[in-house]
C-alpha positions in Angstrom: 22.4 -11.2 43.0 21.0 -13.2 40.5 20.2 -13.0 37.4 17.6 -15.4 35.5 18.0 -16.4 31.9 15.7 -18.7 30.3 17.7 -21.8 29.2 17.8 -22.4 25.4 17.0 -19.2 24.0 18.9 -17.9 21.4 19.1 -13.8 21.5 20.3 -14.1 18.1 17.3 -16.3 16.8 14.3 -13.5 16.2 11.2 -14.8 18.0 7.9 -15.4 16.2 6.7 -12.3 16.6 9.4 -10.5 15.0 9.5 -12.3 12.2 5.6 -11.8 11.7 6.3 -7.6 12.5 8.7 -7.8 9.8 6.7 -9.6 7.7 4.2 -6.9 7.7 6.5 -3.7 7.3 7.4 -5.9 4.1 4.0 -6.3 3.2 2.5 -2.4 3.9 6.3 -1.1 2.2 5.1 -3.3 -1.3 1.5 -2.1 -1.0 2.7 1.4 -0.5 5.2 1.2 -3.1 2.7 -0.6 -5.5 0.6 2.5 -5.2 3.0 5.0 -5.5 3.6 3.5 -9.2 0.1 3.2 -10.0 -0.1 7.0 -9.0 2.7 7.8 -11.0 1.1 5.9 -14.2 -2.4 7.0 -13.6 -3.5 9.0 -17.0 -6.6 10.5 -15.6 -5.3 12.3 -12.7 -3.6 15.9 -13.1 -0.2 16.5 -11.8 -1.1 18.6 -8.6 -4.0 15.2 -8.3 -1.5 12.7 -8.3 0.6 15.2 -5.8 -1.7 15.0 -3.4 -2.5 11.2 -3.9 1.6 10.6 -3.2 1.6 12.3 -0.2 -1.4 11.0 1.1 0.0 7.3 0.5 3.4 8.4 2.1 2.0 9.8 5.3 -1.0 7.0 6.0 0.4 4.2 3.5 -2.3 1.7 4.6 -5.0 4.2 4.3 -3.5 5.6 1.9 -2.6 3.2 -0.6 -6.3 1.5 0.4 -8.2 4.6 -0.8 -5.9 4.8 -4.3 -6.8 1.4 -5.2 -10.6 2.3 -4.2 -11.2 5.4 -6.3 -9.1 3.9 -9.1 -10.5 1.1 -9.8 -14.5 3.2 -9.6 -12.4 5.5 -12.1 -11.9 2.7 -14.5 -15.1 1.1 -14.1 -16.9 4.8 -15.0 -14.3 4.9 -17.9 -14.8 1.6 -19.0 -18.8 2.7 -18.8 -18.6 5.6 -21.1 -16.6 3.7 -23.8 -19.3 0.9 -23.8 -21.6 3.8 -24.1 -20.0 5.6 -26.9 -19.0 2.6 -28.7 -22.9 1.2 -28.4 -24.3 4.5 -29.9 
């Protein structure tokens, strides 16, 4: 019987790929995290609001995390808006 190992290799060495896997679980935990602060800082939002938002960015945290950012940032560009329209009349 035999028993064919590739000569060179390292087991202990992570390949390319895991390093670039790893690399994104790092990447989607700071986004997620990232989010999960802004939700907790977010002024606007009601409690049961922001609730929901944290769950939603623990269960999905790309989606998630991608929709925060996306209705926050149209939520400060309407507030931003009415304060130019208020401070103009």
């Amino acid at each position: 019987m035999m028993i064919s190992e590739e000569v060179g290799t390292n087991p202990l060495i992570p390949a390319a790929y895991d390093i670039a896997w790893s690399g994104m679980v790092l990447l989607v935990a700071a986004v997620a995290i990232t989010a999960l602060v802004s939700i907790g800082r977010a002024r606007g939002a009601d409690r049961d609001r922001r609730a929901l938002w944290a769950i939603a960015v623990i269960v999905l945290p790309v989606l998630g995390s991608i929709l925060w950012f996306v209705s926050d940032t149209r939520r400060d560009a309407r507030a931003r808006r009415a304060d130019a329209h208020i401070s103009s009349s």
